[in-house]
C-alpha positions as CSV (number, residue, x, y, z in Angstrom):
1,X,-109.9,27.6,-56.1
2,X,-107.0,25.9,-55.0
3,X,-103.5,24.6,-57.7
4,X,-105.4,21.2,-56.8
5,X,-108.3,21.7,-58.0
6,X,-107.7,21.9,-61.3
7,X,-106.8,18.0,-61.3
8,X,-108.8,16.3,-64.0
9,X,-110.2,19.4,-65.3
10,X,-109.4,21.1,-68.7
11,X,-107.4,23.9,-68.5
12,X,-106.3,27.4,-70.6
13,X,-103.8,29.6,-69.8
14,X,-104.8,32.8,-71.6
15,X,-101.1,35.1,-71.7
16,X,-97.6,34.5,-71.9
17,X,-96.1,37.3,-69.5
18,X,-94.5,36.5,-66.7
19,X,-97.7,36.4,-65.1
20,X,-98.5,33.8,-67.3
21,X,-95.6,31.8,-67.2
22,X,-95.7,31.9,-63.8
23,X,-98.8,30.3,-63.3
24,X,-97.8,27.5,-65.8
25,X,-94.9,26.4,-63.5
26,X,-96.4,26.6,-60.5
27,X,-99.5,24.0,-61.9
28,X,-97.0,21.9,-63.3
29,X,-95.1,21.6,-59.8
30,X,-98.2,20.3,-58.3
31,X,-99.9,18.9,-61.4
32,X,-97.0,18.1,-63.4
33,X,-99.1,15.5,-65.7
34,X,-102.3,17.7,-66.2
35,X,-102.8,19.0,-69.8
36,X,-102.5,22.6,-70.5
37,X,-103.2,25.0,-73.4
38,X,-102.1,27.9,-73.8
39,X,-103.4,30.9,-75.8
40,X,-100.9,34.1,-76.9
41,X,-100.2,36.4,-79.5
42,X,-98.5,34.3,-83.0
43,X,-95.5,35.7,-82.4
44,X,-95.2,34.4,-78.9
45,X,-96.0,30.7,-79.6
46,X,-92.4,29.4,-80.8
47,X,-91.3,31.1,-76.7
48,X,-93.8,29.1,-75.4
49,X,-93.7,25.8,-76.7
50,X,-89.6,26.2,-75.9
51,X,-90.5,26.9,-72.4
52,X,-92.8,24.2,-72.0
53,X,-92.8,21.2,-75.3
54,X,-96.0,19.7,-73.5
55,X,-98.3,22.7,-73.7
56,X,-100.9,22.8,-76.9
57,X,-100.2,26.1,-78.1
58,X,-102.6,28.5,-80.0
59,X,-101.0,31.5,-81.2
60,X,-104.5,33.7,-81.0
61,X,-106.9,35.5,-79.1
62,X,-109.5,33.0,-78.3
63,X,-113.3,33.3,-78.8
64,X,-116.3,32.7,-76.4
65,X,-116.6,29.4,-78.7
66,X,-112.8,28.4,-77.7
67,X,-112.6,29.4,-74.1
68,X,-116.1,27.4,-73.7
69,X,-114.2,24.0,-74.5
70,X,-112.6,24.1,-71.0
71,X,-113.4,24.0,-67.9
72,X,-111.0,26.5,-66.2
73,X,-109.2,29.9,-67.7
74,X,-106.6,31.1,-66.0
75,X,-105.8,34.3,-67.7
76,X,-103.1,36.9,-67.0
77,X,-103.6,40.6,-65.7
78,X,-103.5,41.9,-68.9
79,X,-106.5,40.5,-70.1
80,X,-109.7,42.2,-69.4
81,X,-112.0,40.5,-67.3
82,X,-114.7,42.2,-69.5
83,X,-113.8,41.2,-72.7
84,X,-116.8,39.8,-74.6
85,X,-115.6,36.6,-74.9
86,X,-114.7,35.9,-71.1
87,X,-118.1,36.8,-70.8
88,X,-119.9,34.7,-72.7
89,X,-117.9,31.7,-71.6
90,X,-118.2,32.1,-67.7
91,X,-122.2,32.7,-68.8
92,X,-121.4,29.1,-70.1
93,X,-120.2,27.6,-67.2
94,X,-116.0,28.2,-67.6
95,X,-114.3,29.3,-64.2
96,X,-112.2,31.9,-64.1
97,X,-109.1,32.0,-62.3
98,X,-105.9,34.0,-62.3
99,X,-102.6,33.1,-61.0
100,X,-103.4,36.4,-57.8
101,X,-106.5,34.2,-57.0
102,X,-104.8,30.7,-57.0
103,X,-101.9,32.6,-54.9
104,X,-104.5,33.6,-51.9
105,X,-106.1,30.0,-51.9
106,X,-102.6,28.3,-51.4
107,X,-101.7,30.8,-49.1
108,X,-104.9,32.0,-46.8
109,X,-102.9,32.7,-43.7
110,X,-100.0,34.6,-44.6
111,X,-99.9,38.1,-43.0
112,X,-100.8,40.2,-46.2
113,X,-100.5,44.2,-47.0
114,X,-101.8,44.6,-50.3
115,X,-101.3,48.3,-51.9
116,X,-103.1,49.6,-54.8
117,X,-103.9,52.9,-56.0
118,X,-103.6,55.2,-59.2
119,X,-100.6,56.2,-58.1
120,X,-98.0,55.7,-55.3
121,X,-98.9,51.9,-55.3
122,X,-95.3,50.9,-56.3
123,X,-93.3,52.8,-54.4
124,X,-95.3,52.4,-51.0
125,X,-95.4,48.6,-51.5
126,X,-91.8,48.7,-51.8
127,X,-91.0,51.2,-48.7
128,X,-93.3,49.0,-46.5
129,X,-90.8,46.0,-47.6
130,X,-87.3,48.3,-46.8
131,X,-88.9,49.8,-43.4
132,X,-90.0,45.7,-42.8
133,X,-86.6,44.7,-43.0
134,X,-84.4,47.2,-41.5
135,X,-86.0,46.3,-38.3
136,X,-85.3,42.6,-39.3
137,X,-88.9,41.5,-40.4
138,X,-88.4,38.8,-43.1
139,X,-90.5,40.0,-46.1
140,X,-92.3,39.4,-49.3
141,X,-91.7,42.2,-51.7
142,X,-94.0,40.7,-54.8
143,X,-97.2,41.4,-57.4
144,X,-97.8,43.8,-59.4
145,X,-94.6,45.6,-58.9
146,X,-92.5,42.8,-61.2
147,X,-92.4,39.6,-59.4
148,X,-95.9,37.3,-59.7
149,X,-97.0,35.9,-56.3
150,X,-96.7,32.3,-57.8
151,X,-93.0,32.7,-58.0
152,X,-93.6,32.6,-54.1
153,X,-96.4,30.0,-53.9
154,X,-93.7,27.8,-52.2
155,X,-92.0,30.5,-50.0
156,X,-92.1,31.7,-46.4
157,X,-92.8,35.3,-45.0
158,X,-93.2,36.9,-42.1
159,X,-94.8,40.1,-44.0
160,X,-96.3,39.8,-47.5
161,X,-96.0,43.3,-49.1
162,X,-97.8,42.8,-52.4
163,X,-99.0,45.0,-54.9
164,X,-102.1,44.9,-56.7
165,X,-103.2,46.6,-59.9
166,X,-106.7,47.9,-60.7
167,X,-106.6,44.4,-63.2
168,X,-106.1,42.1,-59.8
169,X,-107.9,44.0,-56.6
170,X,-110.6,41.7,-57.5
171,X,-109.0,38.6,-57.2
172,X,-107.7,39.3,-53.8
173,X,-108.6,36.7,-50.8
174,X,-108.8,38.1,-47.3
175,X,-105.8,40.4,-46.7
176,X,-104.8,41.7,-43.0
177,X,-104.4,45.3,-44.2
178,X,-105.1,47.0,-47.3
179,X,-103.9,50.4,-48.3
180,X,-105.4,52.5,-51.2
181,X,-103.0,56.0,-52.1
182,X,-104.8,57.7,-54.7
183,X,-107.8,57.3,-57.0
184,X,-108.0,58.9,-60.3
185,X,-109.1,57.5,-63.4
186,X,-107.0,55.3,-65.5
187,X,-107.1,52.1,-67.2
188,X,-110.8,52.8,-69.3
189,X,-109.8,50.5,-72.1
190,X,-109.4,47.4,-69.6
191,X,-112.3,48.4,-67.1
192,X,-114.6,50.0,-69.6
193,X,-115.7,53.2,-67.8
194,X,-114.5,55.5,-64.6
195,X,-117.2,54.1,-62.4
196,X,-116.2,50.4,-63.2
197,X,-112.2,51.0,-62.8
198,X,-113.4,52.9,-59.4
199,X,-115.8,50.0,-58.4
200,X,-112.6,47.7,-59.1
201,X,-110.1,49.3,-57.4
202,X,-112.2,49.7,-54.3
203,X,-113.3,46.0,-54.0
204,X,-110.0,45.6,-52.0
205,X,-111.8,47.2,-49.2
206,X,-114.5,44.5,-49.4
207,X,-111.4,42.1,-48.4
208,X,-109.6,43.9,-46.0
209,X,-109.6,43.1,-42.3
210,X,-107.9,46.7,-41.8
211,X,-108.1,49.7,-44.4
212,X,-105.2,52.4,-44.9
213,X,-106.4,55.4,-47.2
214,X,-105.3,58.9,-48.2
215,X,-106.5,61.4,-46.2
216,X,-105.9,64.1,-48.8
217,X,-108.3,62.3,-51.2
218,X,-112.0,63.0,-50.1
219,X,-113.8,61.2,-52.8
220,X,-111.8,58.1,-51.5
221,X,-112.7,59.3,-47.7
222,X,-116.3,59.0,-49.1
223,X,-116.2,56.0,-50.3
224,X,-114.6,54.1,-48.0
225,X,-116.2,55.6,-44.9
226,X,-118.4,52.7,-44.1
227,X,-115.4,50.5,-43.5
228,X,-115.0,49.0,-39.9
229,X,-111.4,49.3,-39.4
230,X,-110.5,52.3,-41.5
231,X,-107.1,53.8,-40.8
232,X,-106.0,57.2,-42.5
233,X,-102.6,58.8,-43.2
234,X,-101.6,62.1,-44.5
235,X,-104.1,63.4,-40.9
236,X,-102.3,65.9,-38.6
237,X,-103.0,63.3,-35.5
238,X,-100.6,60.5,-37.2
239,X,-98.2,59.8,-39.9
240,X,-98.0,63.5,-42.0
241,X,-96.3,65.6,-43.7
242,X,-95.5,69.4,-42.9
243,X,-92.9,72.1,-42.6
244,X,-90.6,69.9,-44.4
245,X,-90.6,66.5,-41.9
246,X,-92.3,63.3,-41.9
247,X,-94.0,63.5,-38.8
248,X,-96.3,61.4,-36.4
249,X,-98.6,63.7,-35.2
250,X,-96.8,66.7,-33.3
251,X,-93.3,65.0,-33.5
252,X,-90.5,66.0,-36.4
253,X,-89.5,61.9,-36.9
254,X,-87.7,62.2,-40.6
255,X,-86.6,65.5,-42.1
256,X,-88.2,65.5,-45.9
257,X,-84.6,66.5,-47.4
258,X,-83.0,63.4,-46.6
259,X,-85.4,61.5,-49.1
260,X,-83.1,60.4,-52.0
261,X,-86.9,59.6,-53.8
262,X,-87.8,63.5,-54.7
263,X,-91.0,65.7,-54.2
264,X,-93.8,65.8,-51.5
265,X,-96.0,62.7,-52.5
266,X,-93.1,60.4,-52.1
267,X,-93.1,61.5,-48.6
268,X,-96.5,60.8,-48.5
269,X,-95.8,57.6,-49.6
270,X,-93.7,56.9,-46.8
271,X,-96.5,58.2,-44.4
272,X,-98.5,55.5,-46.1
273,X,-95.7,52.7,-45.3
274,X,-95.4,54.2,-41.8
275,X,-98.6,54.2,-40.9
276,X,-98.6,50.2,-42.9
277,X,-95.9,49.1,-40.5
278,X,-97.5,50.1,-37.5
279,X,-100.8,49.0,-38.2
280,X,-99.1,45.6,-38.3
281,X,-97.8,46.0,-34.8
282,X,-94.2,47.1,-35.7
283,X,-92.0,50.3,-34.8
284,X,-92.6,52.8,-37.2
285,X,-90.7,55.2,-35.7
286,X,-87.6,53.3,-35.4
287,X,-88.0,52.0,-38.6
288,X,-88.3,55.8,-40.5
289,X,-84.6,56.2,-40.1
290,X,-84.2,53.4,-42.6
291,X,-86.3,56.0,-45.1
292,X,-82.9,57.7,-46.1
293,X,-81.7,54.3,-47.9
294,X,-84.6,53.8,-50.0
295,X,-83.3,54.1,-53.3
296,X,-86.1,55.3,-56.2
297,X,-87.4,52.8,-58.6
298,X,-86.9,52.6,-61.7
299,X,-88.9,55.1,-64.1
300,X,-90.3,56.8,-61.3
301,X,-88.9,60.1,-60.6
302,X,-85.4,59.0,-61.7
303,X,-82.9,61.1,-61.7
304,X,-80.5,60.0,-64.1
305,X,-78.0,62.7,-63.8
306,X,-76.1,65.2,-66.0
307,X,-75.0,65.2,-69.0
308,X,-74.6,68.1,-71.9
309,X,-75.5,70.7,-69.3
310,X,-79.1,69.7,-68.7
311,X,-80.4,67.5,-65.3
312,X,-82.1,64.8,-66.8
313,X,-85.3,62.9,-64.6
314,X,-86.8,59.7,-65.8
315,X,-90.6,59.3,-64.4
316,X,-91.5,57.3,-67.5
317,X,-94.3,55.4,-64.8
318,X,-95.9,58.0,-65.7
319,X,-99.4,57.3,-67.4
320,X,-101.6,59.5,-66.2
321,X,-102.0,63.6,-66.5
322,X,-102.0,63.8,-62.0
323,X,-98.9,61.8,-62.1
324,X,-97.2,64.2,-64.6
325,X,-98.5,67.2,-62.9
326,X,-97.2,66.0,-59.0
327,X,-93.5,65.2,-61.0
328,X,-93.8,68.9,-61.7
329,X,-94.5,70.0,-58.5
330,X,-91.3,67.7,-56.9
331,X,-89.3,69.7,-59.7
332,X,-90.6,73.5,-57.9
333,X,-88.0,76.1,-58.5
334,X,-86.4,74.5,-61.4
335,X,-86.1,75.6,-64.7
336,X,-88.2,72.4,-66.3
337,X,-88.8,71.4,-70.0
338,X,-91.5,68.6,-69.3
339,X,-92.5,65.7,-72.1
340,X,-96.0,64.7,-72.1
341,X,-97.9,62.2,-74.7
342,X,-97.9,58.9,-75.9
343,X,-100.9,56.2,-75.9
344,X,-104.3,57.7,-76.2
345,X,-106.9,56.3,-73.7
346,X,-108.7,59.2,-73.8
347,X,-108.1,60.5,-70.1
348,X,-108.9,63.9,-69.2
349,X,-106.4,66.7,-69.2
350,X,-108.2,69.7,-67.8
351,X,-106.7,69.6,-64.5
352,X,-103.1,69.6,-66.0
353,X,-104.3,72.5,-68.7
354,X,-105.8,74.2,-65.7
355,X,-102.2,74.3,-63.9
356,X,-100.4,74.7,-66.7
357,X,-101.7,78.0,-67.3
358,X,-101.7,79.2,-64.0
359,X,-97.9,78.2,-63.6
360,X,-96.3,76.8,-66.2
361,X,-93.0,74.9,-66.7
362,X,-90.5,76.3,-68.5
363,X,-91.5,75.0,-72.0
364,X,-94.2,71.7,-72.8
365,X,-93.0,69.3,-75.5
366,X,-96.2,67.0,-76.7
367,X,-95.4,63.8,-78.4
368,X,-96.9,60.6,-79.4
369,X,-100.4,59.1,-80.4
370,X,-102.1,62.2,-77.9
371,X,-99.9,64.8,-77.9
372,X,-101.8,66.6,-80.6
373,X,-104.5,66.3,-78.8
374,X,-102.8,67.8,-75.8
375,X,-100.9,70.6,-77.4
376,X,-105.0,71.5,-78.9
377,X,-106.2,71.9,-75.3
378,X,-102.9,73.4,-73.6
379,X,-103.1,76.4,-76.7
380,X,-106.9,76.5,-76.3
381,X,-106.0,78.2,-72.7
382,X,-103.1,80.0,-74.0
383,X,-100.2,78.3,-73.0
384,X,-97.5,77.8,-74.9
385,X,-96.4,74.4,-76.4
386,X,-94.2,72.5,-79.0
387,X,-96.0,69.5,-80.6
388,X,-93.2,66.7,-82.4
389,X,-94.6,62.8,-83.8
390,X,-92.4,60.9,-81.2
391,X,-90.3,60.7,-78.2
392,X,-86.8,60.8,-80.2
393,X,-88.3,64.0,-81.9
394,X,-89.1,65.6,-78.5
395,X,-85.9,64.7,-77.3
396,X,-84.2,66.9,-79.5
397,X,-87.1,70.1,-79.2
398,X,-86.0,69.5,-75.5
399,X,-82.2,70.3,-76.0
400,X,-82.9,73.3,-78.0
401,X,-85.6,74.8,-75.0
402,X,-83.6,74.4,-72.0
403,X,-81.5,77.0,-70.9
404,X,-78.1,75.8,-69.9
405,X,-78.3,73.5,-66.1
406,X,-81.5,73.2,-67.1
407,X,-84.0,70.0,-66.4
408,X,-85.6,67.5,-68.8
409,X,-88.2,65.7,-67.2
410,X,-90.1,62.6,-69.4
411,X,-93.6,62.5,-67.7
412,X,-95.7,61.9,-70.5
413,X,-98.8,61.0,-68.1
414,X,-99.8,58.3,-70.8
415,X,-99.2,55.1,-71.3
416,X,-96.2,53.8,-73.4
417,X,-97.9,51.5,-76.3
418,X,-98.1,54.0,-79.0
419,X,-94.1,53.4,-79.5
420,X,-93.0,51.1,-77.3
421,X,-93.6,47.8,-75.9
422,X,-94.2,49.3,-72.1
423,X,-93.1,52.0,-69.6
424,X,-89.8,50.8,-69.4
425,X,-88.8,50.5,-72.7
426,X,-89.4,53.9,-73.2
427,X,-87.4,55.3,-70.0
428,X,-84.6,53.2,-71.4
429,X,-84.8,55.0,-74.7
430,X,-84.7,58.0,-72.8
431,X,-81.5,57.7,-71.0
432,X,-80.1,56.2,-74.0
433,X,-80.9,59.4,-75.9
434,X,-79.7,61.7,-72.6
435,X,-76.3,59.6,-73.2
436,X,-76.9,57.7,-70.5
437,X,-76.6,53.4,-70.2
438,X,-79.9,52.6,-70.8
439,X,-78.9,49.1,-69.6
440,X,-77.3,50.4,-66.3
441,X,-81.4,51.1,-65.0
442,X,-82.1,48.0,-63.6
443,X,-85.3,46.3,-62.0
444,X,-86.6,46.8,-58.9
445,X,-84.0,46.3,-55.7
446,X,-85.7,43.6,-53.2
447,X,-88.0,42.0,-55.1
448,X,-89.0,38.4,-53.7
449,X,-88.6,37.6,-49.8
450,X,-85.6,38.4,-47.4
């Protein structure tokens, strides 16, 4: 379904993010006379009707009744695309849309790598795009990693590097090479179960022309192996890590030190652009040298610097025990005080208990909505823990574990809704409490095209 298409039709827009705010402008650049309500939360609705006087605004969530007086919904990521009342109204007829899905239909021949993945999605979306352009590729650095593709609709690319979460991989159109890094569970409250956020993530394969996936990960290997076109990295025979280089098959290309993004699985996020560029037709090789200017994003891994005798590391991204535990092993050798918990969505822990015992940080500070819950399972096995109610409170248990030049790492491998409006909020608050410029840890470098 094309922008176009929605002439003469009644239409909802169901979120006011930037997703959703997006999609409003870019109807009312083609459309600028067709009728639009929108549905957000109460305290949203005097925002939107200043951003837009001729929307109908309801400040609420809408039921299958509501959504079933229109004849098109075009709701943001957020929103789960198994909510009951979504349901019941596309059971009654009401398309479905999204602002990913109207993106693809204006735009079915741009040259499109779409990433997702648990983790690494971010990060290798946005090395693709730096690698692109140091050999002077024009690119598209936009999706899920902060810029919605309808901010582009208009725009021209040689390379689209786009992200896509779990939320959008279904609302992809044909892309020329899609890349998958990891798959662990996450997400259950939108998807509803492991199986369906695994099912979701992996109908990006279904539109791939090409598929990049992890060769370290063989339940993805499994389920991916029917694929036609199926690329791997992280495979001794092409883009790899070992013996501390980045290296395409037998040859050292990019020593592993010269990173300024820390720890082994941000090198195999680079292996993942690499082996992105080149199945695109472009010099990966040449273009690895540009790997020592890649400058970390935000929240991820973040070294913030140091300040009252302790290294301080931002990886407030975060949100899911694996992440927490492959921040750990980045951080090998140092003495680490690590701060886990926040937003309960009932995720497993085991694996991180498991490690935890068998080599623990220096000391474990649990916080937040599951960090009793996690301090339960970590003492269970035996290993040592300090449980506080909240992130300010774990600051401060933090400062009195460390030894002097010691490290506090905020990984809390949960999301951040239990106390803060989203991941970067709280990696804000973090600094801020470090003593560092909370304001001085801006958005992503490169977003948009150039």
């Amino acid at each position: 379904m094309r922008i176009a298409d929605l002439e003469g039709k009644r239409i909802a827009i169901w979120g006011f993010g930037r997703e959703g705010r997006a999609a409003m402008a870019a109807i009312r650049s083609r459309l600028p006379q067709l009728p639009l309500t929108l549905f957000c939360s109460e305290a949203e609705t005097a925002d939107a009707q200043s951003f837009d006087p001729s929307l109908v605004v309801r400040g609420q969530e809408p039921d299958a009744i509501a959504l079933s007086s229109f004849d098109v919904v075009v709701k943001s990521p957020g929103i789960s695309a198994y909510k009951p009342a979504l349901v019941s109204a596309q059971e009654a007829g009401v398309r479905l849309t999204s602002g990913t899905s109207l993106w693809f239909a204006e735009r079915p021949d741009a040259r499109v790598v779409a990433v997702t993945g648990t983790k690494g999605k971010s990060t290798t979306t946005a090395l693709l795009a730096h690698l692109a352009r140091s050999l002077g590729v024009r690119t598209a650095l936009a999706g899920n990693i902060g810029m919605p593709l309808l901010e582009l609709v208009d725009a021209e690319a040689d390379v689209w590097a786009i992200e896509l979460s779990s939320f959008q991989t279904g609302e992809a159109g044909p892309v020329e090479l899609g890349v998958i890094t990891s798959l662990y569970e996450e997400h259950l409250d939108w998807h509803g179960s492991r199986e369906r956020y695994i099912a979701d993530k992996l109908k990006l394969a279904d539109v791939s022309r090409q598929l990049l996936v992890n060769a370290g990960q063989p339940y993805l290997l499994e389920r991916t192996a029917l694929h036609p076109h199926r690329r791997l990295f992280g495979k001794v025979e092409g883009w790899h890590v070992a013996g501390g280089f980045i290296r395409r098959g037998a040859q050292q290309v990019f020593e592993i030190s010269r990173l300024r993004a820390p720890g082994e699985h941000n090198a195999l996020n680079a292996c993942a652009a690499l082996t992105a560029l080149e199945a695109m037709g472009y010099d990966a090789v040449v273009a690895a040298e540009a790997l020592a200017s890649f400058r970390p994003l935000p929240h991820r891994l973040q070294p913030l610097g140091e300040h009252d005798g302790f290294a301080w590391i931002n990886d407030s991204i975060s949100t899911t025990p694996q992440a927490t535990l492959a921040a750990l092993g980045s951080l090998e050798g140092r003495q680490v005080t690590v701060i886990v918990g926040g937003h309960d969505r009932g995720l497993d822990w085991s694996d991180f208990v498991t490690e935890a015992k068998r080599h623990a940080p220096h000391a474990i500070v649990a916080q937040g909505a599951n960090g009793p819950r996690i301090a339960r399972a970590l003492q269970a096995a035996g290993v040592s823990v300090v449980e506080t109610e909240d992130l300010t409170r774990a600051m401060a248990r933090a400062r009195e574990l460390t030894p002097a030049g010691g490290t506090i790492l905020l990984s809390p491998g949960a999301p951040s809704f239990d106390q803060f409006h989203d991941y970067a909020e709280r990696g804000r608050r973090f600094a801020e409490l470090a003593g560092f410029d909370g304001h001085e840890i801006v958005g992503i470098e490169g977003l948009g095209v150039s």
